[in-house]
C-alpha positions in Angstrom: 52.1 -35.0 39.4 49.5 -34.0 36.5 48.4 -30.7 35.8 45.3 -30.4 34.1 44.3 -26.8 32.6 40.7 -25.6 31.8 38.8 -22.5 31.0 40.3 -21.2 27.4 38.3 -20.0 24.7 37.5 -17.6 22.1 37.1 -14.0 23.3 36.6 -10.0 22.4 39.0 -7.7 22.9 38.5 -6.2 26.0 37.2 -8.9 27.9 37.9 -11.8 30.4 38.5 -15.4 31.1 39.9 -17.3 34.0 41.9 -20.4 33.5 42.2 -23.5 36.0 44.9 -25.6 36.7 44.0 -28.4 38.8 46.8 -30.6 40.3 47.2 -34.3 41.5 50.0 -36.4 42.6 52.2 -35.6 45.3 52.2 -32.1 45.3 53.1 -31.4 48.1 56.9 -30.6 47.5 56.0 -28.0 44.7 57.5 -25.2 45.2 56.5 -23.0 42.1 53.7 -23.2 40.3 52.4 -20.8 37.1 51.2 -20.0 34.0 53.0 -19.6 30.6 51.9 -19.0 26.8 53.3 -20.2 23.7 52.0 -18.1 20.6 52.4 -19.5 17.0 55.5 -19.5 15.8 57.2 -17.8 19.5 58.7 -19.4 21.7 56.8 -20.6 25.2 57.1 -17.3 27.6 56.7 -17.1 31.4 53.1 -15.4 32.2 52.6 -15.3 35.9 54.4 -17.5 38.9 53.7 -18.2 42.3 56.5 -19.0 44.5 56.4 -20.9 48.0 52.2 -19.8 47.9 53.4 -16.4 48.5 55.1 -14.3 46.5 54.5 -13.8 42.8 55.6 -12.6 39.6 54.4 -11.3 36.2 55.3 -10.7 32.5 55.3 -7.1 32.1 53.0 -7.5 29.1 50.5 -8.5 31.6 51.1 -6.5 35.1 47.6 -5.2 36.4 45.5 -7.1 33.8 46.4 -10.5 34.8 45.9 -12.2 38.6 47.7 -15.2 39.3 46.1 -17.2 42.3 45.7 -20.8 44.5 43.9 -22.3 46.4 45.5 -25.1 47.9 42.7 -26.5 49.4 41.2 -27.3 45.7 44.4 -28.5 44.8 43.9 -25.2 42.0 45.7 -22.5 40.2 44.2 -20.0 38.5 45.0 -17.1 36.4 42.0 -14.3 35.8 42.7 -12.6 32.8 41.0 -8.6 32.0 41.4 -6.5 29.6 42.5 -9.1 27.2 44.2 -8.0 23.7 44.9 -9.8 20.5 48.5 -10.4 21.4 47.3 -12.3 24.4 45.9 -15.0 21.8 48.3 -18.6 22.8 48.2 -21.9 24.0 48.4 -21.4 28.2 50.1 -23.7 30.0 50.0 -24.7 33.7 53.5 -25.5 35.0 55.2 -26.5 38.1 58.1 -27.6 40.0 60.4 -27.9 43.2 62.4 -25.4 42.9 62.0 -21.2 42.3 63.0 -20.6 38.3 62.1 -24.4 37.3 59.5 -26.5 36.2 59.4 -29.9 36.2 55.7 -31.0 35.5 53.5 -29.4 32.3 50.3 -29.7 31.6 48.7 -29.9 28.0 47.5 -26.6 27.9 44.2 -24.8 26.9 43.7 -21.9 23.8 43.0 -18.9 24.2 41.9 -16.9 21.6 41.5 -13.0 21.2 39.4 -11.7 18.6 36.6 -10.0 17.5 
């Protein structure tokens, strides 16, 4: 499986971005797939999953600014994210895996940066 994320970049306060995930391999058996952030100097940190293509889950730190979606004819996860704040500012990762609460495959990740 390879995850490959796109769509980071620098941006004001306040505004959006919506980062891609696009996924090849046998995929099929995923289970779980989401988005995480590592900021400098903190540890990586859970952002938003989706579980069995249904049911999902977010940070609190993001609840009703983030959307976590896929579309699984494209093979593509995405994450819109509004309202963005300086503490938002990390390295986002795309991860997944076969099991609810794991992840087995990364991808390299893509900045995002906060600032005005």
């Amino acid at each position: 499986v390879q995850l490959v994320e796109s769509g980071g970049g620098l941006v004001q306060p306040g505004g959006s971005l919506r980062l891609s995930c696009g996924a090849s391999g046998s995929i099929f058996s995923l289970n779980t797939m989401g988005w995480y952030r590592q900021a400098p100097g903190k540890q990586r940190e859970l952002v938003a999953v989706s579980v069995s293509g249904s049911s999902t889950n977010y940070a609190d730190s993001v609840k009703g600014r983030f959307t976590i979606s896929r579309d699984n004819a494209k093979n593509t996860l995405y994450l819109q994210m509004n309202s963005l704040k300086p503490e938002d500012t990390a390295v986002y990762f795309c991860g997944a895996g076969f099991k609810a609460g794991t992840v087995n495959y990364w991808g390299k990740g893509t900045l995002v940066t906060v600032s005005s």
